[in-house]
PyMOL Python script that loads the backbone (N, CA, C, O; Angstrom):
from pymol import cmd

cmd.read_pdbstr("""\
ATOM      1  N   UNK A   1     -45.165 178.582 -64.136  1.00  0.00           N
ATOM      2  CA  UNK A   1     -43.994 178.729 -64.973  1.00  0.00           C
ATOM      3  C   UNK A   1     -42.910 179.342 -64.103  1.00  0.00           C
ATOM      4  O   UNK A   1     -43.340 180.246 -63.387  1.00  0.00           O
ATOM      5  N   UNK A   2     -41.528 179.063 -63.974  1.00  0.00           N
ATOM      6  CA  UNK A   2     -40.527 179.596 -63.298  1.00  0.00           C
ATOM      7  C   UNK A   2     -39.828 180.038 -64.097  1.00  0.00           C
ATOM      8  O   UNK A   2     -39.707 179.523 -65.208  1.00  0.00           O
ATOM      9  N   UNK A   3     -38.959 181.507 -63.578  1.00  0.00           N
ATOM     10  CA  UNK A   3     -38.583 182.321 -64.144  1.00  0.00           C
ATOM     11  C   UNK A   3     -37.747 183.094 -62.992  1.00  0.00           C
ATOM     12  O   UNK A   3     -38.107 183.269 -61.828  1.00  0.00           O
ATOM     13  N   UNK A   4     -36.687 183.461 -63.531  1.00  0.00           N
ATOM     14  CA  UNK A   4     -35.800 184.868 -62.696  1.00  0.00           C
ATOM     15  C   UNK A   4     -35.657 186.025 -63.210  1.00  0.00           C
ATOM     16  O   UNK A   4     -35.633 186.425 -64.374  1.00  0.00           O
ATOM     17  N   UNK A   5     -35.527 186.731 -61.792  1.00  0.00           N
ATOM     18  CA  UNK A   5     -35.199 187.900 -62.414  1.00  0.00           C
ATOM     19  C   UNK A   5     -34.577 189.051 -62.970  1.00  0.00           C
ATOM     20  O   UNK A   5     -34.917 190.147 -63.417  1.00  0.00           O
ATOM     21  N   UNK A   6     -33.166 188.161 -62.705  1.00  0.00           N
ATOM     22  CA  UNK A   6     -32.445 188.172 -63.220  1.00  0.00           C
ATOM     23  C   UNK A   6     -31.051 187.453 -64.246  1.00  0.00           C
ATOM     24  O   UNK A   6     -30.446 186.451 -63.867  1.00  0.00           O
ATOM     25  N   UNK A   7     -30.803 188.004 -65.241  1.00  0.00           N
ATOM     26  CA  UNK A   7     -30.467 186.680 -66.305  1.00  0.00           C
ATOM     27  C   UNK A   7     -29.026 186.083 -65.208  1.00  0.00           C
ATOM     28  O   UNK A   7     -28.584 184.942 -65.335  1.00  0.00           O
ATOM     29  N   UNK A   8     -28.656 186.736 -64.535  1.00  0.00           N
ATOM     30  CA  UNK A   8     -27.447 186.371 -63.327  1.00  0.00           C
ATOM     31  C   UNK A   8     -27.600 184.969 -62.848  1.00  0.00           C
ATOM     32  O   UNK A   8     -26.784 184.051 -62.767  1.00  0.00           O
ATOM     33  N   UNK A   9     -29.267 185.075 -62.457  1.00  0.00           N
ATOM     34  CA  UNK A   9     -29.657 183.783 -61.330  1.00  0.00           C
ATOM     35  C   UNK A   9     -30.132 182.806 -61.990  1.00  0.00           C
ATOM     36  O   UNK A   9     -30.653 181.868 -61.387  1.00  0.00           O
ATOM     37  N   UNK A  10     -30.043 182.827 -63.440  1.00  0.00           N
ATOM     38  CA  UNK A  10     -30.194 181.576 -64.049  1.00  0.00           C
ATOM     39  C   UNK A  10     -29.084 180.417 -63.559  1.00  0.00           C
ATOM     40  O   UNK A  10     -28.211 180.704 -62.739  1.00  0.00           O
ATOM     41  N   UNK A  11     -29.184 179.321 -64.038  1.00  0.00           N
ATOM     42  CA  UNK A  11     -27.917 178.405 -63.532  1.00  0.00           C
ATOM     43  C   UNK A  11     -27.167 178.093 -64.603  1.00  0.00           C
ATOM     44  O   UNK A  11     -27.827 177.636 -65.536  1.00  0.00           O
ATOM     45  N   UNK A  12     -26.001 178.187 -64.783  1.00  0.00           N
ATOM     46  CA  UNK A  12     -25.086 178.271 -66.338  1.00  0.00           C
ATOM     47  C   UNK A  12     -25.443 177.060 -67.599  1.00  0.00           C
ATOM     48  O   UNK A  12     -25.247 176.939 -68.808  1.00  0.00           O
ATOM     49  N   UNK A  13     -25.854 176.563 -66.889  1.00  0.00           N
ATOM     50  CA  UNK A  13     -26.718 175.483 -68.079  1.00  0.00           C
ATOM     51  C   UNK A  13     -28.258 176.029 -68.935  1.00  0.00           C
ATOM     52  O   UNK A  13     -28.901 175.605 -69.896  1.00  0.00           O
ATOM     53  N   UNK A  14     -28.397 177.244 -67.934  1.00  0.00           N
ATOM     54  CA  UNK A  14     -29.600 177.718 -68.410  1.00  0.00           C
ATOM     55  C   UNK A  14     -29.156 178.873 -69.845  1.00  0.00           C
ATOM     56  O   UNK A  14     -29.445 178.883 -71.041  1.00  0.00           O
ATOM     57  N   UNK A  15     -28.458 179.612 -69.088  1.00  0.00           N
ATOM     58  CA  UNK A  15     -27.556 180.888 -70.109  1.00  0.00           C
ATOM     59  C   UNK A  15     -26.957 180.383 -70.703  1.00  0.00           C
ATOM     60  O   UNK A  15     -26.190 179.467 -70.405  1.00  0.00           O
ATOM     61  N   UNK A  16     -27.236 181.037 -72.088  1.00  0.00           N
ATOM     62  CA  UNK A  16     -26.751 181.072 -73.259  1.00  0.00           C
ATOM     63  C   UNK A  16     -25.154 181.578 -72.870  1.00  0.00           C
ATOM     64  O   UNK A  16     -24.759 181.980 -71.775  1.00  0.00           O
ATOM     65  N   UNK A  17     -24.357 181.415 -74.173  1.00  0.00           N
ATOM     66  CA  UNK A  17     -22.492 181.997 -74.020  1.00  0.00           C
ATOM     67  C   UNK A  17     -22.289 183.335 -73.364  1.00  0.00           C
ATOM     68  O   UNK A  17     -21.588 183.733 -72.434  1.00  0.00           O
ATOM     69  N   UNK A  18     -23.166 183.891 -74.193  1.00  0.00           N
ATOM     70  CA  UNK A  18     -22.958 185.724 -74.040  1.00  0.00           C
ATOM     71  C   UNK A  18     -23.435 186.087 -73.099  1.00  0.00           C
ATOM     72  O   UNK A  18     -23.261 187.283 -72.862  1.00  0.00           O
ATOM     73  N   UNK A  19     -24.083 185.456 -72.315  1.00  0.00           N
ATOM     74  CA  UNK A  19     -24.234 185.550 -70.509  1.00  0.00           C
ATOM     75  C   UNK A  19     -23.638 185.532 -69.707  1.00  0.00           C
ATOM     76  O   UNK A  19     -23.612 186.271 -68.723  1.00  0.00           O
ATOM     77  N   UNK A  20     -22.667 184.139 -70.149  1.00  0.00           N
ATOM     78  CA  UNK A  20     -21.612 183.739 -69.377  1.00  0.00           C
ATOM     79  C   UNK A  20     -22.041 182.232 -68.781  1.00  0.00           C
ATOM     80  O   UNK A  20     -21.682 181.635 -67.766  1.00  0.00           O
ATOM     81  N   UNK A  21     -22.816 181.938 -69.684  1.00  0.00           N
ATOM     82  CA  UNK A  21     -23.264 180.488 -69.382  1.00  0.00           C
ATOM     83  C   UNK A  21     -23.179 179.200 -70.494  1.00  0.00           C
ATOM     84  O   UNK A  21     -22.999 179.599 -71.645  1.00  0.00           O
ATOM     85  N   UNK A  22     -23.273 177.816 -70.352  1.00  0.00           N
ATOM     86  CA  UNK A  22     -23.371 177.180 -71.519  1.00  0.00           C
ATOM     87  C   UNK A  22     -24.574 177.035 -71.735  1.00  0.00           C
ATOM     88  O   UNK A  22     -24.483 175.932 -71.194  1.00  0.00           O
ATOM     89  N   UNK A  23     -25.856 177.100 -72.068  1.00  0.00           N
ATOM     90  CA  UNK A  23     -27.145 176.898 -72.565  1.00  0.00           C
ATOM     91  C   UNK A  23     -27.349 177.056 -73.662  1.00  0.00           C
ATOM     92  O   UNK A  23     -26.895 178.057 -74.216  1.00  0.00           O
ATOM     93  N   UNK A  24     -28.164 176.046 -74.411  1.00  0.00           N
ATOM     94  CA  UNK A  24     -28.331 176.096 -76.034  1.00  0.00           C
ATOM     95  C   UNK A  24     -29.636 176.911 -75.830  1.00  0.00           C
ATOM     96  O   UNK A  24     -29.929 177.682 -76.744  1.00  0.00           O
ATOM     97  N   UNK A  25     -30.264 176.861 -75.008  1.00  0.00           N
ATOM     98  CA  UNK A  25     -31.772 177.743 -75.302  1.00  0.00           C
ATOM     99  C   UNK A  25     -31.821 178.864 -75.204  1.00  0.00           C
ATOM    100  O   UNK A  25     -31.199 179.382 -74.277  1.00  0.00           O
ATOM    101  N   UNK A  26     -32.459 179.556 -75.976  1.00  0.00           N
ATOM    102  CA  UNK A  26     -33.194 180.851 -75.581  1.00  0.00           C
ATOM    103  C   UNK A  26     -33.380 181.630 -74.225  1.00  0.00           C
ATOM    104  O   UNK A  26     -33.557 181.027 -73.166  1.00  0.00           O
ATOM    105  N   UNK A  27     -33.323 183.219 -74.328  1.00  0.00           N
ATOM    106  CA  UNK A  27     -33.632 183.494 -72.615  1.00  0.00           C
ATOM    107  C   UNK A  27     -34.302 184.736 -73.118  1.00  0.00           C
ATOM    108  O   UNK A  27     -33.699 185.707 -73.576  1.00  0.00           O
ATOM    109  N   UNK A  28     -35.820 184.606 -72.972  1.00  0.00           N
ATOM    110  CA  UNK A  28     -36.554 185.738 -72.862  1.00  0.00           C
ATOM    111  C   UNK A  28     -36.860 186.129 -71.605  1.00  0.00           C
ATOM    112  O   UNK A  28     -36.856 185.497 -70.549  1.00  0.00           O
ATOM    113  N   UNK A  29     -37.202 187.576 -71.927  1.00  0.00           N
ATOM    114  CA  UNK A  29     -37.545 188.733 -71.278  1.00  0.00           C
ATOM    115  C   UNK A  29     -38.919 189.782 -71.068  1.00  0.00           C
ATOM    116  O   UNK A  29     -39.159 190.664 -71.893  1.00  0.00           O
ATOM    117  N   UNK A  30     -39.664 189.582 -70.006  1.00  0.00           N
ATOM    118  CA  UNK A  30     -40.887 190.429 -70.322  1.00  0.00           C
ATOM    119  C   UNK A  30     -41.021 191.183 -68.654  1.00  0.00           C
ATOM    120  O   UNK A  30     -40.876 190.619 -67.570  1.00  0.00           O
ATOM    121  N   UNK A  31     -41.268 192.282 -68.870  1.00  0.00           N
ATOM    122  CA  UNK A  31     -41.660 193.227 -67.839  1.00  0.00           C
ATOM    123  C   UNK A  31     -42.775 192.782 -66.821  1.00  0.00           C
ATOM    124  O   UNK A  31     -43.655 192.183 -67.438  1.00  0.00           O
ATOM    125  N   UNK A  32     -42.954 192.840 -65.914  1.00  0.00           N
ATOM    126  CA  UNK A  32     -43.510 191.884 -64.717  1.00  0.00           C
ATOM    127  C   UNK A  32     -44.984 192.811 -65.009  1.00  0.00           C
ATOM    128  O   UNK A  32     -46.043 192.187 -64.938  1.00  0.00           O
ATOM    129  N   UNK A  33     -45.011 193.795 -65.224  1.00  0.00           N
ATOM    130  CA  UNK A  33     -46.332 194.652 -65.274  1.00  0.00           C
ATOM    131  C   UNK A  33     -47.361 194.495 -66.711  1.00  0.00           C
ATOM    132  O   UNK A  33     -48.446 195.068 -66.809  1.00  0.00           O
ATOM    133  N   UNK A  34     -46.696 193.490 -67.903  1.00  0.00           N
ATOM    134  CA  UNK A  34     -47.114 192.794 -69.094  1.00  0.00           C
ATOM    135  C   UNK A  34     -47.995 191.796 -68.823  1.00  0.00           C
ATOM    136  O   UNK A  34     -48.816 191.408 -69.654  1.00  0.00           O
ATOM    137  N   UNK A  35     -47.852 191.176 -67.301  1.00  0.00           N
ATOM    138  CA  UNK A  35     -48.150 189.942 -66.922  1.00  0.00           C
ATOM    139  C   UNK A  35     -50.272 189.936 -66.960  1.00  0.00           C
ATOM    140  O   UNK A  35     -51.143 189.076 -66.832  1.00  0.00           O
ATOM    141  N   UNK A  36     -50.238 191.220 -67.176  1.00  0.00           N
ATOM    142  CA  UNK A  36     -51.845 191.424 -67.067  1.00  0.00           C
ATOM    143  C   UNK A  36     -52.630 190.816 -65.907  1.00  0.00           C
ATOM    144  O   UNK A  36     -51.947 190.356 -64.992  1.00  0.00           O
ATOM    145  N   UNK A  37     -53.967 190.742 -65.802  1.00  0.00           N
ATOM    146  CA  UNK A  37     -54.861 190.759 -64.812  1.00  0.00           C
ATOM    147  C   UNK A  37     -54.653 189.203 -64.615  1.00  0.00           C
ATOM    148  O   UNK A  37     -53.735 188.985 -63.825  1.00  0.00           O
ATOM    149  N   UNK A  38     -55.196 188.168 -65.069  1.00  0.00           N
ATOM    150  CA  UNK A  38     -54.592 186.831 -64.576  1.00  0.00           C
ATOM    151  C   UNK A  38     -53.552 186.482 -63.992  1.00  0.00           C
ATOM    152  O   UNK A  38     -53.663 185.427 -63.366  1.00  0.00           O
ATOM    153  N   UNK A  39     -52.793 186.865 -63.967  1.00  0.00           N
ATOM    154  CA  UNK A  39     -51.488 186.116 -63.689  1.00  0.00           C
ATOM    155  C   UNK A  39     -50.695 187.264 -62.821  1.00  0.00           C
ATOM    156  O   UNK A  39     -50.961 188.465 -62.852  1.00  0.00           O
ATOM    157  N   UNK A  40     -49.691 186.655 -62.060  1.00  0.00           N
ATOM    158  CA  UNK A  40     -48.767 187.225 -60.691  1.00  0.00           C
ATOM    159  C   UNK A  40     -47.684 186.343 -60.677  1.00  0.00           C
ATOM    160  O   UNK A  40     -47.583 185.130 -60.858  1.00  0.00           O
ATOM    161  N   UNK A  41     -46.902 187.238 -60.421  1.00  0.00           N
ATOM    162  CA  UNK A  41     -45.572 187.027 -60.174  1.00  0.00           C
ATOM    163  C   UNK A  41     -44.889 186.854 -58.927  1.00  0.00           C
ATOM    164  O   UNK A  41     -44.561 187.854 -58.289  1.00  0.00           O
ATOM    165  N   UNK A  42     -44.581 185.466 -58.416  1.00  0.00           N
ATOM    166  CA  UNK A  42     -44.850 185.065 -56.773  1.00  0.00           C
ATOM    167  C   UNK A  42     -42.874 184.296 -56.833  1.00  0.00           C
ATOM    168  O   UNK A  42     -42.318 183.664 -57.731  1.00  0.00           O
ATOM    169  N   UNK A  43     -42.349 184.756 -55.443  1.00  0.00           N
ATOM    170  CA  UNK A  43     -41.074 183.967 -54.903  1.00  0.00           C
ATOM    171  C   UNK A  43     -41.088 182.479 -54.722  1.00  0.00           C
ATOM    172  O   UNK A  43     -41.816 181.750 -54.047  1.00  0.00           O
ATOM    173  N   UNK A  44     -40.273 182.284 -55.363  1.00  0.00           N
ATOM    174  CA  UNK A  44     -40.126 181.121 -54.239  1.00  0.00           C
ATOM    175  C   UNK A  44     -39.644 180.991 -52.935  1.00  0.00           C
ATOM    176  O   UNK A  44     -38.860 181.830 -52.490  1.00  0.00           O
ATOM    177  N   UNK A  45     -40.090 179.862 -52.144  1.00  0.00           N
ATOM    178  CA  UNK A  45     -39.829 179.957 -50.760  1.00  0.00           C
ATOM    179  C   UNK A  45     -38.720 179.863 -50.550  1.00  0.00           C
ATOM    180  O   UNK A  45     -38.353 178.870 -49.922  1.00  0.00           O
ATOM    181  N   UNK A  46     -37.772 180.810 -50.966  1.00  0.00           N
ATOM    182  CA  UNK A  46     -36.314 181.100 -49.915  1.00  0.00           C
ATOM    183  C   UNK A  46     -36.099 183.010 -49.591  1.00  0.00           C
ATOM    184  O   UNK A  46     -36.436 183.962 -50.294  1.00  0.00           O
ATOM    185  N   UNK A  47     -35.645 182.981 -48.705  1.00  0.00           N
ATOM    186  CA  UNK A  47     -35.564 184.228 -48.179  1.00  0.00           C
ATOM    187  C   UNK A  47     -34.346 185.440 -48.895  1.00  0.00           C
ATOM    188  O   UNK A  47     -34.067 186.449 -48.247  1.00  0.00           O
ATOM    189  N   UNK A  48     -33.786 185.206 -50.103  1.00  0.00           N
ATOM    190  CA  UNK A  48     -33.504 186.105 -51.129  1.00  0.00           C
ATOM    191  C   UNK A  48     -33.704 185.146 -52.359  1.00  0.00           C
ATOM    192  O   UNK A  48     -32.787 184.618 -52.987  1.00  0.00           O
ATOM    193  N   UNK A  49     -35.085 185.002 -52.609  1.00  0.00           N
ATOM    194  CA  UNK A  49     -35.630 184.590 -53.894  1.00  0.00           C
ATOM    195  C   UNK A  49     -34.380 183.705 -54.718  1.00  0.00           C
ATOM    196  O   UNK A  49     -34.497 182.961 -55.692  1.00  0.00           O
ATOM    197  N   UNK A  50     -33.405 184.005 -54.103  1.00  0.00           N
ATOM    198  CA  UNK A  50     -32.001 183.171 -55.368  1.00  0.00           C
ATOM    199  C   UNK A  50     -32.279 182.024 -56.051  1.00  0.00           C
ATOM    200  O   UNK A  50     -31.434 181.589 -56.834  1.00  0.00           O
ATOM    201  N   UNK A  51     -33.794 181.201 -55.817  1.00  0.00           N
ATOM    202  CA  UNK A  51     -34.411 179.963 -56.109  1.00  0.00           C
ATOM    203  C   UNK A  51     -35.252 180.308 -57.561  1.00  0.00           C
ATOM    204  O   UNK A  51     -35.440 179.556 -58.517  1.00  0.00           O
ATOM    205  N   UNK A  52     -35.680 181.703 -57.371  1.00  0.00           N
ATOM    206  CA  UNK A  52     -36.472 182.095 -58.695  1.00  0.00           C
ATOM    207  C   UNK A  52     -37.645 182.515 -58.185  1.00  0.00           C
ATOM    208  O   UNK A  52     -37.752 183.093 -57.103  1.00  0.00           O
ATOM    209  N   UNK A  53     -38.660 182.211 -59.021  1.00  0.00           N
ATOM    210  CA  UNK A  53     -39.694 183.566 -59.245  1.00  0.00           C
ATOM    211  C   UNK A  53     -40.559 182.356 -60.150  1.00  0.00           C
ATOM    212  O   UNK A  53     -40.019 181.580 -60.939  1.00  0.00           O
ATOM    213  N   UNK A  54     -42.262 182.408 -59.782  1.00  0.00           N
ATOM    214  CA  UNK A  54     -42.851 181.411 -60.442  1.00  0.00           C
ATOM    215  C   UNK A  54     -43.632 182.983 -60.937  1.00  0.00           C
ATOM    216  O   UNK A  54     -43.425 184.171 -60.689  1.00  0.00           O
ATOM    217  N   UNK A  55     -44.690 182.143 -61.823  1.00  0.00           N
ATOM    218  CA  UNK A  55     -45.748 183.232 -63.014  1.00  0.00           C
ATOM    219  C   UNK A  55     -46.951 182.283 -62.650  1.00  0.00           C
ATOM    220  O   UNK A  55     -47.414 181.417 -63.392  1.00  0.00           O
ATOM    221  N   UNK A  56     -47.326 182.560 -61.526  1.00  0.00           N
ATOM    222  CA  UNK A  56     -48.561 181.371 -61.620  1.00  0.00           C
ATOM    223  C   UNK A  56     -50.430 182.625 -62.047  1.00  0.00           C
ATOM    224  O   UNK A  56     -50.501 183.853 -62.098  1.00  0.00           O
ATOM    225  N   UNK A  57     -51.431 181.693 -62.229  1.00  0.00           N
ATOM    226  CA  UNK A  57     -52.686 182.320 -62.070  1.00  0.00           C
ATOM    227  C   UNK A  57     -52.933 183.570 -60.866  1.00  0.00           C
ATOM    228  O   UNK A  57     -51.947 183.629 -60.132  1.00  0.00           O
ATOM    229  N   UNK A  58     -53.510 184.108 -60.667  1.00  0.00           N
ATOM    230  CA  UNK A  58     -54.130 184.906 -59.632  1.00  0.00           C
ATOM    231  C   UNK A  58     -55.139 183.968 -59.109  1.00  0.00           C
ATOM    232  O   UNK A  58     -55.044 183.456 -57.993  1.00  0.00           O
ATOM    233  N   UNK A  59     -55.955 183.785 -59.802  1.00  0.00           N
ATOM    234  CA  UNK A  59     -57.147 182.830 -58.842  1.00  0.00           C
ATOM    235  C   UNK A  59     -57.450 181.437 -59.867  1.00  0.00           C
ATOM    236  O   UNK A  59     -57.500 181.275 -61.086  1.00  0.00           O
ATOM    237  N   UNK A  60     -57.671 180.287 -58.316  1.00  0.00           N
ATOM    238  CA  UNK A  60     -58.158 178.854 -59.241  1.00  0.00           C
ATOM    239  C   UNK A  60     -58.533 179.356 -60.952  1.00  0.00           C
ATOM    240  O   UNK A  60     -59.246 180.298 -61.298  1.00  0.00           O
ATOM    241  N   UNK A  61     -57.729 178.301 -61.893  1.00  0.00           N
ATOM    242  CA  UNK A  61     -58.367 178.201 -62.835  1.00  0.00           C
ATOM    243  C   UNK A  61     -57.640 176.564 -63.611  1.00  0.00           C
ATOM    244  O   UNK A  61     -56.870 175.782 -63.054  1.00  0.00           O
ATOM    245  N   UNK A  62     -58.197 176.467 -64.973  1.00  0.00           N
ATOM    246  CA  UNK A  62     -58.409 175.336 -65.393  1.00  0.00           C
ATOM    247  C   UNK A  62     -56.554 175.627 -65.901  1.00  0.00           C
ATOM    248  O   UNK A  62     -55.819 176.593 -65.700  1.00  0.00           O
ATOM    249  N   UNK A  63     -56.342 174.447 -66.531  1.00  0.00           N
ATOM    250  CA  UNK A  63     -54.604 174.259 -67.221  1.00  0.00           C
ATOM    251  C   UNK A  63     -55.270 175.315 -68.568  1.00  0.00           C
ATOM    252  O   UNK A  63     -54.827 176.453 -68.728  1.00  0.00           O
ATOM    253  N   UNK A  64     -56.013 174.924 -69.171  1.00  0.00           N
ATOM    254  CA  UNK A  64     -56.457 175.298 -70.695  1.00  0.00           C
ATOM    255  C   UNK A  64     -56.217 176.933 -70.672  1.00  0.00           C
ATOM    256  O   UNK A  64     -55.630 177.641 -71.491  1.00  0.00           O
ATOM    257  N   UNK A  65     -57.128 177.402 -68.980  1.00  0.00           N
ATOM    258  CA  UNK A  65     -57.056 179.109 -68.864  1.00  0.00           C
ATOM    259  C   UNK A  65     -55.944 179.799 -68.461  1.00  0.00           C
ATOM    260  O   UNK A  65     -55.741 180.986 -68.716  1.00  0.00           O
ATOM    261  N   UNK A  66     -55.028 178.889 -67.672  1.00  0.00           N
ATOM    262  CA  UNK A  66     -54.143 179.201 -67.633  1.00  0.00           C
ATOM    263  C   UNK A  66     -52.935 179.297 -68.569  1.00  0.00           C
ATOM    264  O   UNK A  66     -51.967 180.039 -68.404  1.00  0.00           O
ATOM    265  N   UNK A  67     -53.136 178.435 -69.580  1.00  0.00           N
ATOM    266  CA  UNK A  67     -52.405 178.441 -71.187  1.00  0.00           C
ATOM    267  C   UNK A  67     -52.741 179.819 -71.605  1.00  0.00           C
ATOM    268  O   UNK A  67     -51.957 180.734 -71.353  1.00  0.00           O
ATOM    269  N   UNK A  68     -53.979 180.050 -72.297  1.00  0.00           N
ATOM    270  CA  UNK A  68     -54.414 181.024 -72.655  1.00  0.00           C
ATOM    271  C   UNK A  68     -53.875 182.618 -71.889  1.00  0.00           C
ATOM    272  O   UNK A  68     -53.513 183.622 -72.502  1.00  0.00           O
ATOM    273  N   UNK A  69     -53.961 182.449 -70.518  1.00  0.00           N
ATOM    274  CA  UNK A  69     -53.334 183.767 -70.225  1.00  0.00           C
ATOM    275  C   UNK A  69     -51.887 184.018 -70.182  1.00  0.00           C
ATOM    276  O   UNK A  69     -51.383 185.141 -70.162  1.00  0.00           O
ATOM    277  N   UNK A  70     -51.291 182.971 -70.169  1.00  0.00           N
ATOM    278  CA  UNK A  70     -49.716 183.328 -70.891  1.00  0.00           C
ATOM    279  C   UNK A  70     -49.695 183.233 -72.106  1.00  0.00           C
ATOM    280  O   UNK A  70     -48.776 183.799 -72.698  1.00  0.00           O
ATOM    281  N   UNK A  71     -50.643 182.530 -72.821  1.00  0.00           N
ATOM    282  CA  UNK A  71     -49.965 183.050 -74.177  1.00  0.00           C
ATOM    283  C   UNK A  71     -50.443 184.169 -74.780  1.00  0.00           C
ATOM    284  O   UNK A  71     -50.180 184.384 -75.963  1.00  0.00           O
ATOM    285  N   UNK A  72     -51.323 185.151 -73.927  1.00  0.00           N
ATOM    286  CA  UNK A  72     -51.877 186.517 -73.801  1.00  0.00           C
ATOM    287  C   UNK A  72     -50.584 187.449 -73.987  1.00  0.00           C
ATOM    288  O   UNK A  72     -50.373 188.502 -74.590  1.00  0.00           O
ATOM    289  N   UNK A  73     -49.841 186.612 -73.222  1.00  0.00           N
ATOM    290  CA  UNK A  73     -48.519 187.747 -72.865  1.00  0.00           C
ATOM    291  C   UNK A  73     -47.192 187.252 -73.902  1.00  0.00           C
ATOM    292  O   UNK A  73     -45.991 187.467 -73.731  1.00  0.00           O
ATOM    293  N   UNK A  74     -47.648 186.762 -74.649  1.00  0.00           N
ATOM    294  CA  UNK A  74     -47.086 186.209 -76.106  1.00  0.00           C
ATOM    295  C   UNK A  74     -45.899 187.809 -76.911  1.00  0.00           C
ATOM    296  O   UNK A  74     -44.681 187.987 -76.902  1.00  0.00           O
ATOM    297  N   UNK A  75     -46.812 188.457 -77.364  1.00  0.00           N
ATOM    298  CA  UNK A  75     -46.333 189.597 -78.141  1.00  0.00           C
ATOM    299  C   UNK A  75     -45.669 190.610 -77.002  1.00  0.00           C
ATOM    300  O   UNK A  75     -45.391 191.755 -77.358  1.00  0.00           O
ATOM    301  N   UNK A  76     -45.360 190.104 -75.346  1.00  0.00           N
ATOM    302  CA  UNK A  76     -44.307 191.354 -74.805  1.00  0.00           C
ATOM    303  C   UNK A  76     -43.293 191.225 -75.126  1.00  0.00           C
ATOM    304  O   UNK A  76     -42.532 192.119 -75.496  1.00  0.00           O
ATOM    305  N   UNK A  77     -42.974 189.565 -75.014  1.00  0.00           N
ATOM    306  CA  UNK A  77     -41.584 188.587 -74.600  1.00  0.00           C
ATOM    307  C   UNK A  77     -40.293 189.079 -75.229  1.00  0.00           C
ATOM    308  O   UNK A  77     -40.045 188.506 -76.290  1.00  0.00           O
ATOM    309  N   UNK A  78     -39.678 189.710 -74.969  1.00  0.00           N
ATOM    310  CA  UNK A  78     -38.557 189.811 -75.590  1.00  0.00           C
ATOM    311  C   UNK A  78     -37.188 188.973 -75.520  1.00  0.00           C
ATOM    312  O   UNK A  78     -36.298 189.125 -74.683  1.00  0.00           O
ATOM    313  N   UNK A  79     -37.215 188.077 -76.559  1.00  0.00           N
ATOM    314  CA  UNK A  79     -35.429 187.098 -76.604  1.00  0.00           C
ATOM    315  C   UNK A  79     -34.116 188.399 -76.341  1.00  0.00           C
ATOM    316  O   UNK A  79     -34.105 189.584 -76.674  1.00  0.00           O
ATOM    317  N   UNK A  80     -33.177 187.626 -75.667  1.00  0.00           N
ATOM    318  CA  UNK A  80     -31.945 188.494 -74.761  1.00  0.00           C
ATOM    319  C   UNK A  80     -31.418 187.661 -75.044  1.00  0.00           C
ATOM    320  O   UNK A  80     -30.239 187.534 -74.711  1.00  0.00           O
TER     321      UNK A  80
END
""", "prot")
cmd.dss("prot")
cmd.show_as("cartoon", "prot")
cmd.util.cbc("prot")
cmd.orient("prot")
């Protein structure tokens, strides 16, 4: 799943008005330390992240387990 980390480095199609962007969707928010024991919070390959921030597994697992542990982290998410 990709994600930033800041609502800044979204791309204005992503942000909503009150950001300062045009986006019809939603922009939640959850604390990187919510992410629990499965899952890590990894750069993408550019050298000031400005590309984003993926939420992948910690170790091999199936699509199904990997569903399950984000939607673990269901009740942090906070809409912004």
């Amino acid at each position: 799943m990709s994600v930033a980390t800041e609502i800044s480095r979204l791309p204005t199609h992503r942000r909503p008005p009150e950001h300062g962007g045009d986006g019809d969707d939603p922009v939640w928010a959850l604390d990187s330390g919510e992410l629990g024991e499965l899952l890590n919070l990894v750069p993408k390959d550019d050298d000031d992240h400005s590309r984003g921030w993926f939420v992948e597994p910690m170790t091999q697992m199936s699509l199904n387990a990997y569903q399950d542990a984000l939607a673990e982290t269901r009740e942090a998410w906070e809409r912004i």
